[in-house]
C-alpha positions as a printed Julia matrix, in Angstrom:
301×3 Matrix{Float64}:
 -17.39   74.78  -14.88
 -16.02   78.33  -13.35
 -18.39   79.97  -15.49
 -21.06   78.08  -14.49
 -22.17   74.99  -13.26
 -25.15   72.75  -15.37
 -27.84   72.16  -13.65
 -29.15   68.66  -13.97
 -26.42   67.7   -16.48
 -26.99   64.23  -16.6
 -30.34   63.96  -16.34
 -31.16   66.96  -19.18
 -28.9    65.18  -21.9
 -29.97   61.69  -21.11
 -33.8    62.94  -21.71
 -32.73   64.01  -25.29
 -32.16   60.24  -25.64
 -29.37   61.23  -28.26
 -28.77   59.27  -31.43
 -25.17   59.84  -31.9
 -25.38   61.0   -35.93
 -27.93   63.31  -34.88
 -28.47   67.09  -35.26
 -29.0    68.73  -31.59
 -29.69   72.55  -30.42
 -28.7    73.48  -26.82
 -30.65   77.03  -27.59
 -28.97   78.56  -23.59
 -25.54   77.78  -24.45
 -24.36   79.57  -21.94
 -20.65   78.4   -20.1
 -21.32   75.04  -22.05
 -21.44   72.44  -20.04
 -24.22   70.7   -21.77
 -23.09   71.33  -24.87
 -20.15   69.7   -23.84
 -21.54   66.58  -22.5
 -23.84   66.19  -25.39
 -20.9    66.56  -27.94
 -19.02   63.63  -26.2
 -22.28   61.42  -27.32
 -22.24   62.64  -30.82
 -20.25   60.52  -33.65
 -19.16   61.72  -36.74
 -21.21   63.47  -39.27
 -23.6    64.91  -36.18
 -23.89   68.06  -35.73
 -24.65   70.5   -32.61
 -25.83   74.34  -32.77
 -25.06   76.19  -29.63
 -27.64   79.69  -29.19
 -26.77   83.03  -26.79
 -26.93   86.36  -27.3
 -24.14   87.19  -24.28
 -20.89   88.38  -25.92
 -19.22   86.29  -22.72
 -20.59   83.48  -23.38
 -19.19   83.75  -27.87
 -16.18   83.93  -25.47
 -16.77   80.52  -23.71
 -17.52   79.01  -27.45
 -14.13   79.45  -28.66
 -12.61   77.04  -26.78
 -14.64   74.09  -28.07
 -12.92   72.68  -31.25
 -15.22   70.07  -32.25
 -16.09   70.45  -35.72
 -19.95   69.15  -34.74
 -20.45   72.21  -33.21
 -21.53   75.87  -34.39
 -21.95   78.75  -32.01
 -24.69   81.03  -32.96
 -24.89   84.58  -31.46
 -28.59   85.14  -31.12
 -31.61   85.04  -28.94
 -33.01   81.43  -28.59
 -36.68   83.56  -30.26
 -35.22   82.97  -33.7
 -34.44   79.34  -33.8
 -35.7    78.69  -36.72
 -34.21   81.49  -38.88
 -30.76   80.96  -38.06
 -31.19   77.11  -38.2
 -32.74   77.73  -42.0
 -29.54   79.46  -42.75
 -27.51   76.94  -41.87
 -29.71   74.66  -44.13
 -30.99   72.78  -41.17
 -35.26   72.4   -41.31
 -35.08   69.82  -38.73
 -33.75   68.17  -35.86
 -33.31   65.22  -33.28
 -33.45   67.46  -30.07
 -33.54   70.61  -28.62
 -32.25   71.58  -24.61
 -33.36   74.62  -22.59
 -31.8    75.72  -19.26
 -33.69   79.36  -18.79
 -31.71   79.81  -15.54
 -29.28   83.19  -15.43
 -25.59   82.0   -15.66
 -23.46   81.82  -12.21
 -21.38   83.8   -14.31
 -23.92   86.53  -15.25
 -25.22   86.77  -11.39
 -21.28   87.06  -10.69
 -20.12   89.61  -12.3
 -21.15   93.2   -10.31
 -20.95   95.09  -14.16
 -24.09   92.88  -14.96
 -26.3    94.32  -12.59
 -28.35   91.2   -12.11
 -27.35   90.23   -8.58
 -28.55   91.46   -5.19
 -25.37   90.75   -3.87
 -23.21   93.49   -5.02
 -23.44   97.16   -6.28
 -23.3    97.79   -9.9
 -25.34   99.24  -12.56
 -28.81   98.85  -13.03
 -28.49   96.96  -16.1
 -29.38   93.22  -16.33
 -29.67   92.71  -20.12
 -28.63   89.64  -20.97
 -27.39   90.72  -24.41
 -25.41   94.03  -23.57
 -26.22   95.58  -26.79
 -30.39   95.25  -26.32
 -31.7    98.64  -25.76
 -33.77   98.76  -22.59
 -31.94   98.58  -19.3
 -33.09   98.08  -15.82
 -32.61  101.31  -15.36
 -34.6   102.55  -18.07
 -37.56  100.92  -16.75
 -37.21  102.46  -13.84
 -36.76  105.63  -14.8
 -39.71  105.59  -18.05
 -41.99  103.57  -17.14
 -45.23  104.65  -15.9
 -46.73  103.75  -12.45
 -49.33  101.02  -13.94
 -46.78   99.59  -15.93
 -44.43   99.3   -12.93
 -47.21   97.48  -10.61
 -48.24   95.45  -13.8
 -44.55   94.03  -14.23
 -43.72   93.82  -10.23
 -47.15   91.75   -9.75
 -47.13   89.6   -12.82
 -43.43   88.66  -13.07
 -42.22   89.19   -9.37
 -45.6    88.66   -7.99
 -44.24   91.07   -5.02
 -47.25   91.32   -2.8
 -46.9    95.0    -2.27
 -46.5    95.66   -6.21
 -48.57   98.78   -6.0
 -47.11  100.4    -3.39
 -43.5    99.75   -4.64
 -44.64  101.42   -7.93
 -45.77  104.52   -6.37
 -42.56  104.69   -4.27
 -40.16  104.63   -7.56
 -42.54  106.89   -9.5
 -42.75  109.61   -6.16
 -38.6   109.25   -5.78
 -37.44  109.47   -9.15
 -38.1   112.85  -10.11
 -35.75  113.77   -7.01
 -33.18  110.81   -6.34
 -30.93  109.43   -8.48
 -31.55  105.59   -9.66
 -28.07  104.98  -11.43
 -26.71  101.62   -9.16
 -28.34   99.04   -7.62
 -27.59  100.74   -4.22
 -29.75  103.78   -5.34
 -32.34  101.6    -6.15
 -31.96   99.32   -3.22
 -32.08  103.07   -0.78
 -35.04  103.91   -2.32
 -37.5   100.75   -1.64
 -35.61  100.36    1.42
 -38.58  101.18    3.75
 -40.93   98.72    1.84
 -38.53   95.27    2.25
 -39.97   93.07    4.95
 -37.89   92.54    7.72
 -36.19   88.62    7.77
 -37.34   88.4     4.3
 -34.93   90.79    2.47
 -33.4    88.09    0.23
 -36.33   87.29   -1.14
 -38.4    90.17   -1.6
 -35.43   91.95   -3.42
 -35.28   88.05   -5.61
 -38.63   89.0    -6.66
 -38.18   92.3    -7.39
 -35.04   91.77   -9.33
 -36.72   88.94  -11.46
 -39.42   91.05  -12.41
 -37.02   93.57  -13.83
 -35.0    90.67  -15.81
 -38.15   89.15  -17.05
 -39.22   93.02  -18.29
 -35.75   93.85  -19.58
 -35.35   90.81  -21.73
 -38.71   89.25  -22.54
 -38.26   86.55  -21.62
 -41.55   84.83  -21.17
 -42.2    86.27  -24.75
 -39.64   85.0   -26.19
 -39.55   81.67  -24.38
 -43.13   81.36  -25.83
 -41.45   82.16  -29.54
 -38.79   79.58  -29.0
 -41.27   76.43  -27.81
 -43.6    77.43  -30.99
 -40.83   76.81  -33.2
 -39.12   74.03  -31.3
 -41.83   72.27  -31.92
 -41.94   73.07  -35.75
 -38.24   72.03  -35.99
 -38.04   69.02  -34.19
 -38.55   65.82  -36.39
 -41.28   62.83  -35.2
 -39.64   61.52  -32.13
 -37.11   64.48  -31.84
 -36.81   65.18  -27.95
 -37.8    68.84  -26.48
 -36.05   69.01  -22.83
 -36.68   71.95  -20.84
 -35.13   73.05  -17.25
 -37.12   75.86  -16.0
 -36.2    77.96  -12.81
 -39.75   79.73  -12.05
 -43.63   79.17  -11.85
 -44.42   81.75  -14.96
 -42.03   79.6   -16.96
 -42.78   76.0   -16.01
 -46.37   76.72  -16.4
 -46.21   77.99  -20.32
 -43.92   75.0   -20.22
 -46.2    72.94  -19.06
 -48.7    74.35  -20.58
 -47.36   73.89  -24.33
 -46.2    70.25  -23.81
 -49.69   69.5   -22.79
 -52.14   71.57  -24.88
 -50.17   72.98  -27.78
 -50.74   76.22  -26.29
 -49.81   78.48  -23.6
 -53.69   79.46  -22.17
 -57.24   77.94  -22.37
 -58.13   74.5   -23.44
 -56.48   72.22  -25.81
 -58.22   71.83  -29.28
 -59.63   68.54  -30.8
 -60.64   67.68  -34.37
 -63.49   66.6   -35.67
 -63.17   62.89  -33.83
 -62.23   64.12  -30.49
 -58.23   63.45  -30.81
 -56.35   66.1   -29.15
 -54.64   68.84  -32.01
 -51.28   69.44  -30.55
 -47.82   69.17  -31.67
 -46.02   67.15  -28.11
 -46.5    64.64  -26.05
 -44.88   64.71  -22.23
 -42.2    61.68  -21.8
 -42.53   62.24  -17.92
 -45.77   62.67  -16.1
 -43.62   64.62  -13.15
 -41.0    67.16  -13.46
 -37.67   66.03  -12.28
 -36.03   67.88  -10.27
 -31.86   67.98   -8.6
 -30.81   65.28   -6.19
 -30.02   65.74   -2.97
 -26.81   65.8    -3.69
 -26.94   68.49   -6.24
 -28.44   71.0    -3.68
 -26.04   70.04   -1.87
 -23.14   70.9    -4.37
 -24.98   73.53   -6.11
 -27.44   75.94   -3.94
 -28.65   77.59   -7.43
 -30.56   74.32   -8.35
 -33.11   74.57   -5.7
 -35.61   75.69   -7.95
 -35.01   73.55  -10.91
 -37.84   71.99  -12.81
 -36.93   69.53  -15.94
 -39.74   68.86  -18.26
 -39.31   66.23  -21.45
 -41.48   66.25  -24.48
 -41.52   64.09  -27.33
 -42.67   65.24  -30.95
 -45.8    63.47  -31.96
């Protein structure tokens, strides 16, 4: 619980409405709390796959002994593949928490917190090749404004591009304090916490593909999931609820939803939950990360 702290523990596993000889994926294994709490609900014979691609987080898998459970090192983008070589084609449920571990936001070397100096790095799997700082540094002025509107939607995404592109060439954009001196002049006063949130989301977002790759995993968690199998989601932003939201009810991530022949809808879900739910009072209480928290429950049609 150091590591980090699940958000809406309870509620998440109890939506996967777990049969206890089932076969379960937590795909953001993360520090492990839910895989934890799910494994105390499985019986003997289940079994429980764990996904990350953060060496620290391999680390926090060691110290579960249950034989149900199998780490696997990889993004949550090739569920499928790495469930096919364990010999499993399908499954009873499937849990996604795409927040960033306390952990990860903790630890200054990571580079993905406001909070402290580090490196511009934020990768959530060290070993990817594009860095924060190579974004900065290589990417062109449109692309900058593309990724600061889209996935930051920072209102002066233009402007901020033009202000890396014009200082990079003569400043150096190594730490998070370099990068921080250098927008300095375009962070709106009383709103510094958030502004730099956005910006440092967009970055993430860019550095990882996420949204991409979120898009890869919900395609095949709904080709892996067996009739009735349980698809539970806990999203931390609007540009992933809505492909969340999106998939669950249309099959797809943009336009309309498609109908055969006879007008029934052509899609693979079916929400459990008309709203989202979201943390208790008491949970925002205990846990100030939750605030944005969205949990979204599909059922395999």
């Amino acid at each position: 619980m150091t590591y980090h702290v699940p958000v809406l523990l309870p509620e998440s596993v109890e939506a996967l409405a777990i049969k206890p000889g089932g076969t379960y994926v937590d795909v953001t294994f993360g520090g492990g709390g839910h895989s934890q709490y799910i494994l105390n609900k499985l019986s003997d014979g289940a079994r429980l796959f764990g996904f990350d691609q953060d060496k620290d987080a391999e680390q926090q898998a060691q110290a579960i002994a249950n034989p149900a459970f199998t780490f696997v090192k990889a993004n949550f983008r090739y569920l499928k593949k790495y469930l096919r070589l364990y010999g499993v084609k399908e499954v009873d449920g499937i849990l996604a928490d795409l927040g960033v571990s306390s952990h990860q936001f903790n630890v200054p070397e990571r580079g993905f917190s406001t909070r402290f100096d580090g490196p511009l790095d934020m990768r959530m799997d060290p070993e990817a090749p594009l860095s924060a700082q190579q974004v900065l540094e290589t990417y062109s002025e449109e692309e900058l404004h593309r990724i600061f509107g889209m996935y930051g939607e920072v209102k002066n995404a233009r402007t901020l591009a033009r202000q890396i592109v014009m200082a990079r060439s003569s400043q150096s954009m190594e730490t998070i304090a370099d990068f921080k001196k250098i927008i300095a002049s375009l962070i709106p006063r009383g709103k510094e916490n958030k502004y730099l949130a956005q910006v440092f989301q967009a970055l993430r977002i860019e550095v990882n593909d996420e949204l991409k790759a979120l898009e890869e995993m919900l395609e095949q968690a709904a080709a892996v999931l067996k009739p009735g199998g349980r698809l539970v989601v806990i999203s931390y932003h609007s540009l992933e609820d809505r492909l969340v939201k999106n998939f669950i009810a249309k099959g797809k991530f943009f336009g309309e939803v498609e109908k055969d022949l006879f007008g029934n809808e052509i899609k693979p879900l079916e929400s459990v939950i008309r709203k989202p739910i979201v943390p208790s009072d008491k949970e925002l209480q205990e846990n100030n990360r939750s605030r944005s928290a969205k949990l979204r429950v599909a059922q395999k049609l």
